[in-house]
C-alpha positions as CSV (number, residue, x, y, z in Angstrom):
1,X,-18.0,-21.5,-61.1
2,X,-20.5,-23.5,-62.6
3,X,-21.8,-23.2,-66.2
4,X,-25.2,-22.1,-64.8
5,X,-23.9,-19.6,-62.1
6,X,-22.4,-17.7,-65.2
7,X,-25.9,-16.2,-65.7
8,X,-28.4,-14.8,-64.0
9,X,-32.0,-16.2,-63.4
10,X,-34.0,-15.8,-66.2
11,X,-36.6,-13.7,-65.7
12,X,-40.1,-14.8,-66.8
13,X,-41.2,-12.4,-69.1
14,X,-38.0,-13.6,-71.2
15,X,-38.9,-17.7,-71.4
16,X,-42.1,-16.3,-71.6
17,X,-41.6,-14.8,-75.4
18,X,-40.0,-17.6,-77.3
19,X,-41.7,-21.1,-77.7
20,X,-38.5,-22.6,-77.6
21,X,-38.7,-21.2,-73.4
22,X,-42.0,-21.9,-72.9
23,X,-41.5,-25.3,-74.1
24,X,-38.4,-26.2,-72.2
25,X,-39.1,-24.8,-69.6
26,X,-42.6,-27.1,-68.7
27,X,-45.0,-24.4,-69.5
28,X,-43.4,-22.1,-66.8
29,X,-42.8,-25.0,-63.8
30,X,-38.8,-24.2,-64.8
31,X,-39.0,-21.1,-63.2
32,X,-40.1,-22.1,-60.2
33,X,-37.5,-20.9,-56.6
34,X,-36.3,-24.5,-55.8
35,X,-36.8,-28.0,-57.3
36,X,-37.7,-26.8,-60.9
37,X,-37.0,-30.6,-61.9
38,X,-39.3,-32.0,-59.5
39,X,-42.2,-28.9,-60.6
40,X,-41.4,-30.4,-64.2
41,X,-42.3,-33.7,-62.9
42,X,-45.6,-32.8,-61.8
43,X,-46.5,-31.2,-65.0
44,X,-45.8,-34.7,-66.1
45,X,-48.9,-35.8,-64.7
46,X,-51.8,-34.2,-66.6
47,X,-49.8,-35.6,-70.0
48,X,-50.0,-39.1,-68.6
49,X,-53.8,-39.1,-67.5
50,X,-54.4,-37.9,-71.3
51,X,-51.7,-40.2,-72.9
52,X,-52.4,-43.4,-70.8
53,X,-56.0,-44.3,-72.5
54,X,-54.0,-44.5,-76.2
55,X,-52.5,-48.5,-77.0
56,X,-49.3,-48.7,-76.1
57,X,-47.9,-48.3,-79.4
58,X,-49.5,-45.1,-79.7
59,X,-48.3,-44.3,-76.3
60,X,-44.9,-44.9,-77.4
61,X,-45.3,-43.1,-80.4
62,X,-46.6,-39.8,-78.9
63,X,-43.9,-40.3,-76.6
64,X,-40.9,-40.6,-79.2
65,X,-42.6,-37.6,-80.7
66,X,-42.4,-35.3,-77.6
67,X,-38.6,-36.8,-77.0
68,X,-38.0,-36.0,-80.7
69,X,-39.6,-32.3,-80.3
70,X,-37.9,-32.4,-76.4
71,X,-34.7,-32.6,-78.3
72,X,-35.0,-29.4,-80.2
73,X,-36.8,-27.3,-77.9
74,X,-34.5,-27.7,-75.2
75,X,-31.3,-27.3,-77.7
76,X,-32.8,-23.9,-78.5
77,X,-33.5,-22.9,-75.1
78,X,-30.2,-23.7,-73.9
79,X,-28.6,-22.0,-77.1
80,X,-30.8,-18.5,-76.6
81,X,-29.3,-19.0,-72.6
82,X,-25.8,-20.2,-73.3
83,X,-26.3,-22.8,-71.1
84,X,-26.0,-26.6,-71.5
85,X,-28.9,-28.5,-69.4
86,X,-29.9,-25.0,-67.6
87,X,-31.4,-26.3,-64.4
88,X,-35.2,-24.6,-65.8
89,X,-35.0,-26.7,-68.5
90,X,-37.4,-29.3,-67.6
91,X,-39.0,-30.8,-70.7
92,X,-36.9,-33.1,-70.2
93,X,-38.8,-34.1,-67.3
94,X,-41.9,-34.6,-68.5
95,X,-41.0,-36.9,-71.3
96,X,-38.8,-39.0,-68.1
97,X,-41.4,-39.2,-66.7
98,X,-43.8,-40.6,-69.2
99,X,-41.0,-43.1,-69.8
100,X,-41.0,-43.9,-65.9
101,X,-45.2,-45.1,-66.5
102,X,-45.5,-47.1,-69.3
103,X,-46.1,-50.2,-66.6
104,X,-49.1,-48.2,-65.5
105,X,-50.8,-48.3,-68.7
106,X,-54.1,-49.3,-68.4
107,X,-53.5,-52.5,-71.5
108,X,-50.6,-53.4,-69.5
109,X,-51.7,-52.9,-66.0
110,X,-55.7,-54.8,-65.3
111,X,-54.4,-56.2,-62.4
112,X,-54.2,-52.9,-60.8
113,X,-56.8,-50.6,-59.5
114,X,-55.8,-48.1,-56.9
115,X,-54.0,-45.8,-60.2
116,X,-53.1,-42.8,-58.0
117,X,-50.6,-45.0,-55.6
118,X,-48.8,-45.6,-58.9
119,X,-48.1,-42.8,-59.7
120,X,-46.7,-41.3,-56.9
121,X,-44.5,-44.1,-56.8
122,X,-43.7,-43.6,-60.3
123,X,-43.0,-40.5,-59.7
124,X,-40.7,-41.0,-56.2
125,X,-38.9,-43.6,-58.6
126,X,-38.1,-40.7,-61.1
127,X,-36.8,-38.4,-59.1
128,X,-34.9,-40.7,-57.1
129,X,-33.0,-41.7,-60.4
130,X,-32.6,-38.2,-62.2
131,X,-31.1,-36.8,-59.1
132,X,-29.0,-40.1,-58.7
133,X,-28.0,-40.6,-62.4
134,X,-26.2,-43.9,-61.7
135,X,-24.5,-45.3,-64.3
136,X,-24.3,-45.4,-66.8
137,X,-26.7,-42.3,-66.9
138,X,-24.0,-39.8,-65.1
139,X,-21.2,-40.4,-68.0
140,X,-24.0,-39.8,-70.4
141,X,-25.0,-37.1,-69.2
142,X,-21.6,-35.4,-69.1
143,X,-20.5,-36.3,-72.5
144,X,-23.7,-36.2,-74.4
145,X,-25.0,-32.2,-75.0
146,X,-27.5,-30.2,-76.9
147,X,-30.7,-31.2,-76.8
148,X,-30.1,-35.1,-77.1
149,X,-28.5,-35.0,-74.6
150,X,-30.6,-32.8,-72.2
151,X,-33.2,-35.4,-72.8
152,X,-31.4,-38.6,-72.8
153,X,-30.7,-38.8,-69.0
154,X,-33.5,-38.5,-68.0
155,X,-35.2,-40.6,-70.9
156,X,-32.5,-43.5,-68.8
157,X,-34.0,-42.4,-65.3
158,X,-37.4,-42.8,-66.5
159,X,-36.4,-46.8,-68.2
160,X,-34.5,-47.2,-64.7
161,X,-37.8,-46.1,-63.1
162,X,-40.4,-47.9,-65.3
163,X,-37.9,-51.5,-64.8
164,X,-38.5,-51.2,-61.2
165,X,-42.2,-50.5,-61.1
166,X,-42.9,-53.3,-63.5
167,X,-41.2,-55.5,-61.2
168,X,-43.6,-53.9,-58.2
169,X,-46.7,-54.1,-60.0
170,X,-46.2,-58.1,-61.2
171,X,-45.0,-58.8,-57.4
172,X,-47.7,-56.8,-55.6
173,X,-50.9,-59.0,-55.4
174,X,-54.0,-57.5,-56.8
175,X,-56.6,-55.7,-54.6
């Protein structure tokens, strides 16, 4: 039996009450029937339009900040559940994500205009490596727990991610 069939699915009015739930939990896209990683993704989104237009050391400040707050958030949600990495904990997913578009900055990407293609492929890219976890993301994730560790994957998928799609956006010509 795994760790997270060991309790039932939280019901919304309980990650509803604590901050540390409503936090984790992506403002409620956790709780959603199937894919609650992939709805955290997409809550991703909205951050990034507001975060893209700072310099990319502020960008990566705000972001370190939300990984830092990520950290304990999702170690208190998973703590009031008594589950490691519950699957509803997607926090995680948002600040992955944000990793996963630093190329798409707007100081580091002129060359670019057509934003919206992007993102969807920074967004296919993340997903594709936080389900995949290859390594050595998979061992990290197994040894590495609390809230660091709920983070750190997908912090790796989201580097993985934002490798590749610098690589794309220096190879694909400008329009």
């Amino acid at each position: 039996m795994t760790e997270q069939a060991k309790i039932a699915r939280p019901l919304p009015r309980l990650i509803l009450t604590t901050p540390e739930h409503v936090i984790a939990f992506g403002f409620g896209a956790g709780l959603a029937p199937f894919a609650p990683g992939t709805f955290g993704t997409i809550v991703g989104i909205p951050f990034f339009l507001v975060l893209m237009w700072l310099p990319p050391l502020y960008y990566a400040v705000a972001v370190t900040a939300l990984f830092v707050f990520g950290c304990w958030a999702c170690d208190r949600s998973a703590k009031l559940l008594g589950v490691h990495d519950y699957g509803g904990i997607v926090f995680d997913e948002i600040v992955g994500f944000l990793v996963a578009c630093i190329p798409l900055l707007p100081a580091l990407q002129l060359r670019h205009g057509y934003l919206w293609h992007w993102l969807v492929a920074a967004f296919v890219l993340f997903r594709f490596f936080d389900i995949l976890k290859p390594p050595p993301i998979r061992r990290l994730d197994q040894s590495v727990h609390g809230g660091f560790g709920i983070m750190l994957d997908d912090v790796l998928a989201g580097g993985y991610s934002a490798l590749l799609l610098a690589i794309a956006t220096w190879i694909v010509p400008k329009n």
